[in-house]
C-alpha positions as CSV (number, residue, x, y, z in Angstrom):
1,X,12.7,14.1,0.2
2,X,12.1,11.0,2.2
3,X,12.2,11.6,6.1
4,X,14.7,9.3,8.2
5,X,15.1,10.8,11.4
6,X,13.4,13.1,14.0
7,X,14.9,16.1,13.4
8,X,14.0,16.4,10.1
9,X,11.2,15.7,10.5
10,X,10.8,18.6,13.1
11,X,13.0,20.7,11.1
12,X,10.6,20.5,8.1
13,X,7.7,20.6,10.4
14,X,5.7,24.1,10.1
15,X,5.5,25.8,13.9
16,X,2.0,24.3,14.9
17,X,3.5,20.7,14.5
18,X,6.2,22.0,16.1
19,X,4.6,22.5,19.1
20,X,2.3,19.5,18.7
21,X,5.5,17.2,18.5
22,X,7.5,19.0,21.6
23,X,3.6,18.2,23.5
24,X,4.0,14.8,22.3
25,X,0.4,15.3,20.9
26,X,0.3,12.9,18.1
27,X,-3.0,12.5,17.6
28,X,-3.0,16.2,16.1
29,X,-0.6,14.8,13.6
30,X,-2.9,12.1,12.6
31,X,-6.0,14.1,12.5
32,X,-3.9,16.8,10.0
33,X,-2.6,14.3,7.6
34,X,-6.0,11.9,8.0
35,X,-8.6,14.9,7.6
36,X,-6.4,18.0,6.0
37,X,-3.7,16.4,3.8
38,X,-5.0,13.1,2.6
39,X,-7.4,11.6,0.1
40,X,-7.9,8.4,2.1
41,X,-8.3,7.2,-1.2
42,X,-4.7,7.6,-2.4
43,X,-2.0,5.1,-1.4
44,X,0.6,7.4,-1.3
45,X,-1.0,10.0,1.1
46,X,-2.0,7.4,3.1
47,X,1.8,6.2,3.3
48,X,2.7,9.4,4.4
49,X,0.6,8.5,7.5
50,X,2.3,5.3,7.9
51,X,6.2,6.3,7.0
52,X,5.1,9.0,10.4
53,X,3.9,6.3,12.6
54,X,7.4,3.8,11.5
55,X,9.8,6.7,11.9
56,X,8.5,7.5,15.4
57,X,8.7,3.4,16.3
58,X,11.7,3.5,15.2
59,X,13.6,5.9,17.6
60,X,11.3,3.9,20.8
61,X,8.7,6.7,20.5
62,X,5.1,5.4,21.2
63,X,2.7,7.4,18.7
64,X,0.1,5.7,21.0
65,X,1.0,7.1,24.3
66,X,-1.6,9.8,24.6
67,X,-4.2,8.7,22.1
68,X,-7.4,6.4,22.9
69,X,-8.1,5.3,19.7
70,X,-5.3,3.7,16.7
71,X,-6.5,6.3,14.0
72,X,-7.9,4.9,10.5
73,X,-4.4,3.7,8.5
74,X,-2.1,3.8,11.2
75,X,0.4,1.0,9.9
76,X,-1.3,0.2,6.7
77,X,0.9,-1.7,4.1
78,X,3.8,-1.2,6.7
79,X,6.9,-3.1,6.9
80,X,7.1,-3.1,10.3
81,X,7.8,-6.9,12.2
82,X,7.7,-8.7,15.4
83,X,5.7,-7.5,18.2
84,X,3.3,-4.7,18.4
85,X,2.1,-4.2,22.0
86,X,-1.0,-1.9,21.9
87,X,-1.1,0.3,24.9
88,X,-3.7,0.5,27.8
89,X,-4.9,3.8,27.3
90,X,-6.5,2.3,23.5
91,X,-10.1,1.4,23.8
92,X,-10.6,1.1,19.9
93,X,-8.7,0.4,16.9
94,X,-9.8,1.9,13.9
95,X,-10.4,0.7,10.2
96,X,-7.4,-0.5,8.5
97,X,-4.9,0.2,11.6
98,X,-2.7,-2.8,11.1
99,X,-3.9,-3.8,7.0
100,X,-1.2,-5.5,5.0
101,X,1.1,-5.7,7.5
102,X,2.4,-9.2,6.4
103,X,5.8,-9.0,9.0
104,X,3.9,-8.6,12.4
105,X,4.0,-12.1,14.1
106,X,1.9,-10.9,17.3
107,X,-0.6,-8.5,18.6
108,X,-1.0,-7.9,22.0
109,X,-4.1,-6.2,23.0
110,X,-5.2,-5.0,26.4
111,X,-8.0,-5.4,28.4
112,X,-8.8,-1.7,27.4
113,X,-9.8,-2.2,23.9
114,X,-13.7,-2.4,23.6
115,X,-14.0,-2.1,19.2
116,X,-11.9,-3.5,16.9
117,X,-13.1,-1.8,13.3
118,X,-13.6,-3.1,9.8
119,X,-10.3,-4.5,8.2
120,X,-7.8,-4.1,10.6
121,X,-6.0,-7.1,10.6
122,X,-6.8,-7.9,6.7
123,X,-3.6,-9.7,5.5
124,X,-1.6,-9.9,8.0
125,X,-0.6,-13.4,6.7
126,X,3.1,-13.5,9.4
127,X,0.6,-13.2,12.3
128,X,1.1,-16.8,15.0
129,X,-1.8,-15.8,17.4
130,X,-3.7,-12.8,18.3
131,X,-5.2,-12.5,21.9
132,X,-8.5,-10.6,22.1
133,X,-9.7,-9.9,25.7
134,X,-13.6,-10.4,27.0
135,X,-13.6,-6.1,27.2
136,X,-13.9,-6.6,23.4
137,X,-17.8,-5.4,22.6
138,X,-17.6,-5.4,18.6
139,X,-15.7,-6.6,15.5
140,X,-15.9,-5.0,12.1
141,X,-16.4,-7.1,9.2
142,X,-13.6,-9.1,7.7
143,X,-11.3,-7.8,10.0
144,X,-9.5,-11.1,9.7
145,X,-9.2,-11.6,5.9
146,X,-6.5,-13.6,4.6
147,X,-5.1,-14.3,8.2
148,X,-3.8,-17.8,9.2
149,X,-3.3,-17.4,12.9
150,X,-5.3,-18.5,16.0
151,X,-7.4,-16.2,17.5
152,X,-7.8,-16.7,21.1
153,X,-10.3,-14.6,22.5
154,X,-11.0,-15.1,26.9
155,X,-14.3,-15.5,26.7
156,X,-17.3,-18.3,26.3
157,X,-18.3,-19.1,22.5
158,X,-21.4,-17.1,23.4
159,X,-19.9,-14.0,24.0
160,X,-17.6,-14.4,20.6
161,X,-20.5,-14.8,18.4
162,X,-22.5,-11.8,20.5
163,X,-19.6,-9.6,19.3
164,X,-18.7,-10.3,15.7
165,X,-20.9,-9.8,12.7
166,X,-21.7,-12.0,10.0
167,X,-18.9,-10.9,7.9
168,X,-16.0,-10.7,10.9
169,X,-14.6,-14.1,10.1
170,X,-15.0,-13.6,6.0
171,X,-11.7,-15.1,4.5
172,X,-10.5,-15.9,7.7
173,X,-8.2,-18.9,7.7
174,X,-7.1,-19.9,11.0
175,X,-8.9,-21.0,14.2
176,X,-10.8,-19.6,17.2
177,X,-10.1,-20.9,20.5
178,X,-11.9,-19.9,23.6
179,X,-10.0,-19.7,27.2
180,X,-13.5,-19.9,29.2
């Protein structure tokens, strides 16, 4: 049975996700599917993750709200378009958190994100521009594979090639423009 809305999704739910739902406590939800019921090496669990993380974007819910970290998979192969707007309680986005999602067309990050992970942004071929504040410390390797947009990161060239690796811009097809 495919999930479409909320209540079924708490009507289904067993009592502890019950209560981690009413708490708004997504992050539980993430680390049960992530650690208890997935092989991260199976698509299909791993879309279970994501169909979670679309249904609750879809009825204005932010899955992010209490969490400091996008988990590993968040929107991986999602269909999801337009804007995402990361929020200022994230300091790190995790491996694969936005991986095939060809429809998104911007990124915003806040000045609260210090580590952007391994193959986050791999594929997403629909993004314009993605933003990526000084506060950043690190970037995982190819974490801009197959993209086409500008990256415009508010730093000095220095500070850009302090923070990525030798792999970071592997397959990487647009450009890098510094604001500083």
């Amino acid at each position: 049975m495919e999930i479409e809305t909320l209540k079924e999704l708490f009507d289904t739910a067993a009592p502890e996700f019950k209560e981690a739902l009413n708490r708004r406590d997504f992050k539980y939800w993430y680390d049960y599917i992530y650690y208890n019921a997935c092989d991260p090496q199976d698509i299909a669990d791993i879309s279970v993750s994501c169909e979670f993380t679309e249904l609750l974007l879809k009825h204005n819910i932010s899955p992010l709200e209490h969490m400091k970290e996008i988990p590993d998979y968040f929107l991986y192969n999602s269909e999801i378009s337009g804007t995402f707007v990361i929020p200022n309680n994230v300091t790190n986005i995790e491996m694969y958190a936005f991986y095939n999602c060809a429809n998104l067309t911007n990124i915003t990050i806040p000045n609260s994100v210090t580590s952007i992970a391994t193959w986050v942004f791999w594929n997403c071929t629909g993004l314009k521009s993605i933003t990526i504040p000084s506060s950043v410390k690190h970037i995982g390797d190819y974490a801009f594979y197959y993209c086409k947009c500008d990256i415009i990161y508010d730093g000095t060239r220095e500070q850009w090639k302090s923070i990525i690796g030798s792999l970071t811009l592997d397959g990487f097809e647009g450009k890098v423009k510094f604001l500083k």
